[in-house]
N, C-alpha and C positions, 0 to 999 in steps of 0.2 A: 098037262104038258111037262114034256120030261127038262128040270134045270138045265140052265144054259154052262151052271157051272157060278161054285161062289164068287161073289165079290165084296172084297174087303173095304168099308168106309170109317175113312178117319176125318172127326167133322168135330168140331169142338161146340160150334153151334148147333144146337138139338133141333132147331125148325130145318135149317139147311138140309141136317144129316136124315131125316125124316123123308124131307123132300125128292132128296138123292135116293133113297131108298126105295118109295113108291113106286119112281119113273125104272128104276131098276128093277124091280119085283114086276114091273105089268109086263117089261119086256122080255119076263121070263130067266130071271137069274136069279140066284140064291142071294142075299143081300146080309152078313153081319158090320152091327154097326161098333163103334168105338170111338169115343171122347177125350182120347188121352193117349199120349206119343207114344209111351210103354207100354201100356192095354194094345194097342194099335201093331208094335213088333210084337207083341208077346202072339196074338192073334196071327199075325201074317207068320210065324215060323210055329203055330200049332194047327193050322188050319190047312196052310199052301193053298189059300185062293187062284181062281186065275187070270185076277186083275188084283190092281191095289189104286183106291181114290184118296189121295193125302193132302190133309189141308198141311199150310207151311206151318203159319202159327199155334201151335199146338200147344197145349200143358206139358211139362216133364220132358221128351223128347219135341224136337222141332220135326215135320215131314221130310226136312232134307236130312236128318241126321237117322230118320228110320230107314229112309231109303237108300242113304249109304251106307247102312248097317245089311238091310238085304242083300245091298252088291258085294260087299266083304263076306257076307257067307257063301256066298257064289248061287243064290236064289235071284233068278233071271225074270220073277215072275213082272209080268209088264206093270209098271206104276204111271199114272196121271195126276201130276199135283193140279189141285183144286184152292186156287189163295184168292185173295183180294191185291197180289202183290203183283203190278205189273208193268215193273221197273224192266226194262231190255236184261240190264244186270241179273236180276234175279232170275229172267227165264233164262236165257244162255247157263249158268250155275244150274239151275238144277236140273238143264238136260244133257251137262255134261257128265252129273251126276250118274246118269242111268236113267232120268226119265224118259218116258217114251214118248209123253204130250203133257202139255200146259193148259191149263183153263182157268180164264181171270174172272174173278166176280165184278158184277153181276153177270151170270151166265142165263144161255136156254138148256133147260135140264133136258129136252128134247137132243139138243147138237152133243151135250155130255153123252148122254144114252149112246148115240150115232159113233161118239170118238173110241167110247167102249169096245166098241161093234168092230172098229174100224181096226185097232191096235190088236185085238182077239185074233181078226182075218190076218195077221200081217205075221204075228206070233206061230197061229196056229193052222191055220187055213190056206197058208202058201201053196201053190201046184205043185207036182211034182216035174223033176227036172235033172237030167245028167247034171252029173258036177264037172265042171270046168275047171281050167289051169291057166292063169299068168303068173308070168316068171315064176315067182320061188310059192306063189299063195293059189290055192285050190279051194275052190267054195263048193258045198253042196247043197242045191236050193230042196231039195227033199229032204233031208236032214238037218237042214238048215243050222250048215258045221262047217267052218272054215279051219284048214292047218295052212301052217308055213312053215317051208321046209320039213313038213310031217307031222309038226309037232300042233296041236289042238289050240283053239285062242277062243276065247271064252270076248264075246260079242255082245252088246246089248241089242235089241229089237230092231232100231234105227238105227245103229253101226249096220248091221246084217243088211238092212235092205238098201242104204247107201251103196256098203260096196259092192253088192250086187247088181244094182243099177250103173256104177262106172266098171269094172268088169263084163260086163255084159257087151260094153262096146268099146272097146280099149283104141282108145286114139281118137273120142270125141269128145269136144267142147260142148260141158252143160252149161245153161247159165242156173242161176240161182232159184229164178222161178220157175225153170223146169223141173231140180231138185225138191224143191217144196212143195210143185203140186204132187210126183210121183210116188215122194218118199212120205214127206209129212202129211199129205192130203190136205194142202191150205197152201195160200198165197200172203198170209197175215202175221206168220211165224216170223219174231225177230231176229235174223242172223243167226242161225245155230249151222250154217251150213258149212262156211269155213272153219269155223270151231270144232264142226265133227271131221273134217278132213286134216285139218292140222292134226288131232288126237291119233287120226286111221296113220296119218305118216309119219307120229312122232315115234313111235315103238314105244310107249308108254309100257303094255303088256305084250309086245311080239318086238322081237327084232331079227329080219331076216336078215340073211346071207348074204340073201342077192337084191338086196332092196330096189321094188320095182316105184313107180313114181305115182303119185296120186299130186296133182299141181292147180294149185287155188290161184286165181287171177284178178285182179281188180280191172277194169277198163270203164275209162273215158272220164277220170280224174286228175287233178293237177295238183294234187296235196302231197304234202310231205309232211307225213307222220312221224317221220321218226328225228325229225327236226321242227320241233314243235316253238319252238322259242326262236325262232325265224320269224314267223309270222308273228307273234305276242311281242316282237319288239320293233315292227313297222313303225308303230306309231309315237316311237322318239327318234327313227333313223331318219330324218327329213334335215333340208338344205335351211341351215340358220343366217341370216345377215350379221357382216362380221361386227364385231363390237358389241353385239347381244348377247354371246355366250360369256359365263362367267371363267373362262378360260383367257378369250381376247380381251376382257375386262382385266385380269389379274395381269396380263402382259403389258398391256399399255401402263396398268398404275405404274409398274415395276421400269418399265422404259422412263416412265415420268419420274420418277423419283431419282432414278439413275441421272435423269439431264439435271434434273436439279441438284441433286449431287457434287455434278460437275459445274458447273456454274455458281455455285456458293461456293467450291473448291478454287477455281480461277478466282472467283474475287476475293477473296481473303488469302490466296497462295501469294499473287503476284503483288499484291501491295507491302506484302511481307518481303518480297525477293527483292523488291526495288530499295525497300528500305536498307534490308541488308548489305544488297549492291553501293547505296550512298553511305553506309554507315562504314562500310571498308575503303572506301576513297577516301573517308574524312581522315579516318586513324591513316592511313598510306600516308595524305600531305600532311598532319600533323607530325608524322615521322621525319620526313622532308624540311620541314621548314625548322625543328629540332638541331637535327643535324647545319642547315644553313645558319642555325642560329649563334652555334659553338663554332664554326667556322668563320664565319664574320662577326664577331663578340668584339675583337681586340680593334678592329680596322672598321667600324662603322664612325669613330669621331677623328678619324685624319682624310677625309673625303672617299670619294670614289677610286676604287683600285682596281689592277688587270682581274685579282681574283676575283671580285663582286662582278665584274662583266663575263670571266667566263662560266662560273657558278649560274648566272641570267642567263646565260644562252642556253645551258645546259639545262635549264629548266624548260624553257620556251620550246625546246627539242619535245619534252614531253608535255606541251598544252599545257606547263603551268605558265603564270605571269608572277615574278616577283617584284614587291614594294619595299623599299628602306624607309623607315623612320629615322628621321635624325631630329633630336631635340625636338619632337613633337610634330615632325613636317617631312610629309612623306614627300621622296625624289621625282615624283610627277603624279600629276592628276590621275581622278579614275575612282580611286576609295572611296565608299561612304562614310562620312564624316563620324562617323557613328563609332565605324572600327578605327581610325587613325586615333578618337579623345580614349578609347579603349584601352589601345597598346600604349599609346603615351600617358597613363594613368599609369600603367606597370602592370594590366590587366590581361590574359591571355584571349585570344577570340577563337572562336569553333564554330564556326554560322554558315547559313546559309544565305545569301544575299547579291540582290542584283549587280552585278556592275558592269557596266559598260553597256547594257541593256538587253543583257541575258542573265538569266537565273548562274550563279558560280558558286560555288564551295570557297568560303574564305576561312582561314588559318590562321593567324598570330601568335607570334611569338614575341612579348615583350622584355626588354633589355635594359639597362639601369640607363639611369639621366635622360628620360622620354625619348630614349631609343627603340627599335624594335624594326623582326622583318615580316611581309604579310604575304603570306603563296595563295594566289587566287587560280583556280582549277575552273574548266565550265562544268556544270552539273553534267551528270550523266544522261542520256536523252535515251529514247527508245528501247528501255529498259521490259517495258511491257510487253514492245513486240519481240523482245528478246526471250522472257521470260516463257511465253506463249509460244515458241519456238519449240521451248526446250519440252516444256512440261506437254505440249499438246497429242504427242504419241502414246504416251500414259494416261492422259484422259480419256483416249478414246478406247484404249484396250480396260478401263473402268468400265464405261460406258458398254461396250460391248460383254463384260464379265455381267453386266448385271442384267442384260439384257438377257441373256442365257441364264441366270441364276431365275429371275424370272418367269420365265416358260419352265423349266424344273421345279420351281414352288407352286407356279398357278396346274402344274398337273397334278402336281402330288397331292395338293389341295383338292384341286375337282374331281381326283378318283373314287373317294367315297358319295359325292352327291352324286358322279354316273353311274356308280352299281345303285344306291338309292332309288333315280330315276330308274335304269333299265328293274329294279325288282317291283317299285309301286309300277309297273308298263304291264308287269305280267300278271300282279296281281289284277288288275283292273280286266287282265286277259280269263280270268278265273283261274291263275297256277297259286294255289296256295299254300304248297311247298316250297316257295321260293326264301331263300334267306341272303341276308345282307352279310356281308363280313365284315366283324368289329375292326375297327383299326382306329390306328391315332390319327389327328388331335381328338379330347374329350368331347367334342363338341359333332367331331362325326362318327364318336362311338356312342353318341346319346343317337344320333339319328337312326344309327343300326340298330340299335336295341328296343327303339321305338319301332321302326318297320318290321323289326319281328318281331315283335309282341301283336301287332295291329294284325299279321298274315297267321301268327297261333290261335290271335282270337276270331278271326275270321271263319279258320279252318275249326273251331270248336263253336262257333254258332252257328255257321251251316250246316255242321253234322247234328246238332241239335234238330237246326229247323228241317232238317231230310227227315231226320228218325220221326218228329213230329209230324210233319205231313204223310207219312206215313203210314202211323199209325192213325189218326185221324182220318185219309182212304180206306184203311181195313174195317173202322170204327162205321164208315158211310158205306158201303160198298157188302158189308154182314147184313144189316136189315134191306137194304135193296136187293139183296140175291133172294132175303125170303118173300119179300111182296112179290117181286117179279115169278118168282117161282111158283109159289102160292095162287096165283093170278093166272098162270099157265095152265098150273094142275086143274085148275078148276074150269079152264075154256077149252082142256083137253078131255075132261070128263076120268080124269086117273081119282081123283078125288069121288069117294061114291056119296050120295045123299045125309047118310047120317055124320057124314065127315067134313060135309060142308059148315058146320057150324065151328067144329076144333077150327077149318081152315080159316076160316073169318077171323077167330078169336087169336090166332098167331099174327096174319094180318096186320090186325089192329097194334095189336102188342108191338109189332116191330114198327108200326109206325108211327107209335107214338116212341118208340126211343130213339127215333130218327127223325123226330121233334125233338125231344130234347136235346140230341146231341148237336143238330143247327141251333138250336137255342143258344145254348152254350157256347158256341162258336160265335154266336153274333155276342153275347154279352161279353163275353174273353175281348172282343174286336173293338168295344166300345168303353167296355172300363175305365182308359184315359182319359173318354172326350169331356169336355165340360159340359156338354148339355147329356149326361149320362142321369137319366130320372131315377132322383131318392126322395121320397117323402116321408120323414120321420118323423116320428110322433109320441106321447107316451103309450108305451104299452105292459101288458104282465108278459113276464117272457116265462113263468111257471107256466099261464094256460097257455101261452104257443107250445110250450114242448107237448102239453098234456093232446092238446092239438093234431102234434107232429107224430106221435107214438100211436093214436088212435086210427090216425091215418095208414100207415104202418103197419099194425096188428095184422091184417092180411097175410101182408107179402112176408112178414117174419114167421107167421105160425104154419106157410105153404114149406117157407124152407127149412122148418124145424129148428129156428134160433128162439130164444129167448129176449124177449123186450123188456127191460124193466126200465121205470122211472123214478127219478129219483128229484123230490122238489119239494118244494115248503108248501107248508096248508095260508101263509100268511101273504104268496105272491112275489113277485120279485120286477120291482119298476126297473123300467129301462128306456132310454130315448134313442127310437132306432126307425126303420122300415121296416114293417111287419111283413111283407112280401119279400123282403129283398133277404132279413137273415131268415127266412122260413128256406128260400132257397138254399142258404147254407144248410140249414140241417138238414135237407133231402139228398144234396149232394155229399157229405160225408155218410148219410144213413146207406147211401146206394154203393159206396165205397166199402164198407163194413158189408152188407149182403154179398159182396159177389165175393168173397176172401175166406166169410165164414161159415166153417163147418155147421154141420145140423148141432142140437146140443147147445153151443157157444152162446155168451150172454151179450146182447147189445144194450149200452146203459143210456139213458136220455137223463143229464142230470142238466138242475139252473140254482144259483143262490144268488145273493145281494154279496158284496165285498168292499172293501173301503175304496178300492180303484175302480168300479162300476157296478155291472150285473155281469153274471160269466154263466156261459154255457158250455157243456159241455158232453162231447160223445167219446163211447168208450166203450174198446169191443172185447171179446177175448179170442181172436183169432190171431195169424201166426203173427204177426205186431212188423216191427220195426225194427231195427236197428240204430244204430248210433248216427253209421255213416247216412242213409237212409233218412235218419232227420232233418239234418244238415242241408237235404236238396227237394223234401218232400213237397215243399211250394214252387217248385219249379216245375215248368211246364214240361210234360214228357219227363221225366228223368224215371220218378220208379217204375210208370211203363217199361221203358228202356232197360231197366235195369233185373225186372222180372220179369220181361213175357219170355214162355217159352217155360217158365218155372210155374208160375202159379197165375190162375183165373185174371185178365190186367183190362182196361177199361180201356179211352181216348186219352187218358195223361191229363186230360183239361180238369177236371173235375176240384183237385185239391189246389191248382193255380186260380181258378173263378174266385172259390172258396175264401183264399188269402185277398183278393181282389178288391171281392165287395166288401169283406170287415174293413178293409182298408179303408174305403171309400165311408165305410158307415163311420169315419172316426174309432175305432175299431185295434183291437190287435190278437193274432194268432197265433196258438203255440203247438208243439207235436210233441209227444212223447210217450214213456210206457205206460201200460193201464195197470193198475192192480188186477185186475183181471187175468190180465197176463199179453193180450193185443196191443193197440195202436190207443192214444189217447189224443184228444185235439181239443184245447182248447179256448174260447172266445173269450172275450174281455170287450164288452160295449159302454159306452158312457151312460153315465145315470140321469135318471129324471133328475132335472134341476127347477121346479116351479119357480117362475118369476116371480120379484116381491116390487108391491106397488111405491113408491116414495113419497 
């Protein structure tokens, strides 16, 4: 049967790419395979297949960056990524890229074969067909060549037949899963429909003249996308009862302090004014009764005169009342006896004192030979409501200053707790861009700088736990592509007789590393709990390693590494879980195989040391780094930080690793090997036999 025509496979996994290969070889196409991103371009621009199957995760190049290297050399040849990745994000990317289909593992290598088939017909197989004209763009379905304005525009597969399909009937509404069935041949394809229309009318690589419209529609939605932070902050915009917010709280103290204010100011203002008020009355009649004093001096010891009566009246005019002493005996009743032995002593008086049976201002003035005159004033009355008079216009424009100063503190104050509030709203909305703005006082620039620190570390352990789960999918999702496949090939009969045992024997393989790899997952998950089962005991951790390496000899001498061990003939005690650090040394030994070259030495060393028993592996493959050691017990990190460069695991492996020493009482260390690799290693507590007393 004459080839259908090569096709190119880029599979990093060998059962997969084997897989791929068979179902493609029965249905009649030339098949070269390829393990590696650059093997993989180097093949697609020496060969010109006329397909290309690209896994994403790949050694050396990544499949999206082979396939935007084909689209930069202007090789149109149809490509189908084949990933475990299938995040909406990543397919939308890489069919904006130029793919022409998506296939997520675990896939039917049957429906793969099919999409093959499907994108070849679409490429190559089109009808033929006069070329048409809208507006400024002419397509030719025979040639399958569009210009605008004249000039040629270089199409991917599904650009092409997109806008041949809207073209074809200009002036009708497709919806989305008419596009998907007609164009993509699937109803399952995540949203690449707007994306490829946006692209067709951004002018990215065309831009006409006469730009005709290509117009994408949403219907029967009530979001608002492009205000997104509307909706993420519903949930603090609600109706608060007054004197719950820390707003009406800051107003009221501030009013309350404000009355009290004014009310400690009244009472200690107006007892001061009254006094003042009485203390200038007294010095007034003490002036008076002065002046009467020196004026009736000579004439108080020859009796009563016109002057002494009109001097009396003229006081009576102003509410005072005047007394003469003569010889100790005042001119009529009324005095308190108190003030008359006073002034008649030679004694001056300045008092207060009832007379007549009202509170009065009394004065004396005493004059030789128990003479003297006494100006009785009444006190001043209503002093308070006078004083309250005066001052109560400025208490209240107080009162109202502070009442206003108030409301301008209590906002200035609660505008950092409401950007606070409105930023934890949105975090809790999942916006983890959101930042608080530092401001004074120190107390809400400690709360900002706490809110962004909590939304940096948020945004860096999500993006951790993405990349993890992630990889951990690819990790689960590789050996279920090869059972399921494996398990197909052999109900499909592609598999012949003598081949059924290889197919068993990969089978099993992948499904025992898809035991381990839930294992692992379950033991990562339980490491914390306190009923996590250790049962340790003495043992020689010389014969576990001699153990661990015997075990081992196999798979080291398949991959052309070098095993050596390195350990005492005399044993080395340790008090541990033979199970539990055996699993450590499987899991670093599996870390070292899949990194090192054929050739390379893997070392299994154990000795006694004054801090325990220490174990130790040590490889000479490409090793470490500095920065790399720094985070090697972190889970996912040098996955993350090497796939796509070199051979990379589930990430889980060297976080277990730290996990269970921990657990064993235990400590772990990384660093360079003399070798010239990656060195790790353990530190366990020692056998301590009990002594009896």
């Amino acid at each position: 049967m004459e080839p259908k025509g090569l096709v190119l496979v880029v599979e990093d996994e060998r059962a997969i790419a084997d897989l791929v290969r068979m179902y493609l070889a029965r249905d009649g196409f030339g098949v070269h395979v390829e393990h590696e991103g650059t093997a993989g371009l180097a093949a697609a621009r020496r060969m010109r297949p006329v397909a290309c199957v690209l896994d994403i995760a790949l050694p050396g190049l990544s499949g999206t960056d082979v396939c935007r290297q084909l689209r930069e050399d202007g090789d149109w040849t149809p490509v189908i990524f084949l990933t475990a990745r299938d995040d909406e994000v990543d397919r939308i990317v890489g069919l904006e890229l130029g793919a022409d289909d998506y296939v997520t593992k675990p896939f039917s290598p049957r429906e793969l074969v099919a999409r093959v088939r499907a994108v070849l017909r679409r490429t190559s197989g089109a009808p033929e067909g006069r070329p048409f004209t809208v507006g400024p763009i002419t397509l030719d379905p025979g040639r399958r060549a569009v210009t605008v304005d004249g000039k040629p525009v270089q199409l991917t597969s599904t650009e092409f037949d997109l806008l041949a399909r809207l073209m074809g009937r200009p002036g009708r509404v497709f919806t989305r899963e008419e596009l998907l069935a007609s164009v993509w041949g699937t109803r399952r394809t995540p949203a690449p429909v707007p994306s490829t229309c946006t692209w067709l009318r951004s002018g990215r690589s065309w831009a006409p003249a006469r730009p005709c419209c290509a117009r994408t529609e949403v219907w029967g939605t009530r979001s608002m996308p492009d205000r997104p932070e509307l909706t993420q902050l519903l949930p603090i915009v609600r109706r608060r009862p007054l004197g719950r917010t820390l707003t009406a709280r800051a107003v009221l103290a501030a009013c309350a302090v404000a009355v009290v204010s004014v009310l400690v100011t009244a009472l200690i203002a107006v007892p001061i004014a009254v006094r003042a008020v009485e203390r200038q009355a007294r010095d007034s009649l003490e002036q008076q009764v002065q002046v009467a004093a020196k004026l009736l001096r000579p004439r108080l010891g020859s009796g009563r005169t016109g002057d002494e009566e009109r001097l009396i009246r003229q006081l009576r005019t102003e509410e005072i009342d005047a007394y003469l002493i003569r010889a100790g005996e005042p001119d009529r009743p009324g005095l308190p006896p108190q003030v008359v032995a006073r002034v008649a002593a030679g004694k001056n008086v300045n008092t207060v004192r009832p007379v007549g049976g009202r509170p009065s201002i009394v004065v004396g003035q005493a004059l030789a030979q128990g003479n003297g005159i006494v100006l009785v004033s009444p006190r001043p009355t209503g002093l308070r409501r006078q004083v309250l008079g005066i001052v109560w216009l400025p208490l209240l424009a107080g009162l109202a200053a502070g009442l206003g100063a108030g409301v301008l503190i209590a906002r200035r104050m609660v505008r950092p707790i409401r950007n606070a509030a409105t930023a934890a709203a949105r975090l809790r909305a999942g916006d983890r861009r959101v930042r608080v703005p530092v401001e004074p006082p120190q107390e809400a620039a400690d709360l900002a700088y706490a809110l962004n620190d909590l939304a940096a570390a948020l945004a860096t352990s999500e993006g951790r736990q993405r990349e993890f789960l992630l990889s951990v999918s690819h990790e689960l999702r590789t050996p279920l592509t090869a059972i399921r496949g494996y398990a197909e090939a052999l109900a499909d009969g592609v598999v012949a007789a003598e081949g059924a045992q290889r197919a068993g024997q990969t089978m099993l393989a992948e499904a025992e590393h898809l035991d381990r790899l839930v294992s692992d997952l379950l033991a990562l998950a339980r490491l914390e709990a306190a009923d996590f089962p250790l049962a340790p005991v003495r043992i020689d951790l010389a014969a576990l390693v001699r153990d661990a390496a015997e075990a081992w000899g196999g798979r080291c001498a398949a991959a052309g590494v070098v095993l050596r061990v390195d350990v005492p003939a005399t044993g080395v005690s340790a008090f541990t879980d033979p199970g539990r650090i055996r699993q450590v040394v499987d899991g670093l030994l599996e870390n070292a195989l899949r990194v090192l070259p054929a050739g390379a030495p893997v070392v299994l060393a154990a000795w006694s040391a004054p801090a325990g028993a220490v174990l130790e592996v040590r490889d000479g493959g490409p090793g470490l780094s500095d920065d790399d050691l720094a985070v090697a017990f972190e889970r996912g990190a040098l996955r993350q930080r090497y796939e796509g460069v070199r051979k990379v695991g589930s990430g889980l492996g060297l976080a277990l690793a730290a996990g269970l020493v921990r657990r064993l009482g235990g400590t772990i260390e990384a660093g360079h090997a003399p070798e010239g690799g990656a060195r790790f290693t353990v530190t366990l507590p020692p056998y301590e036999p009990r002594t009896q007393a």
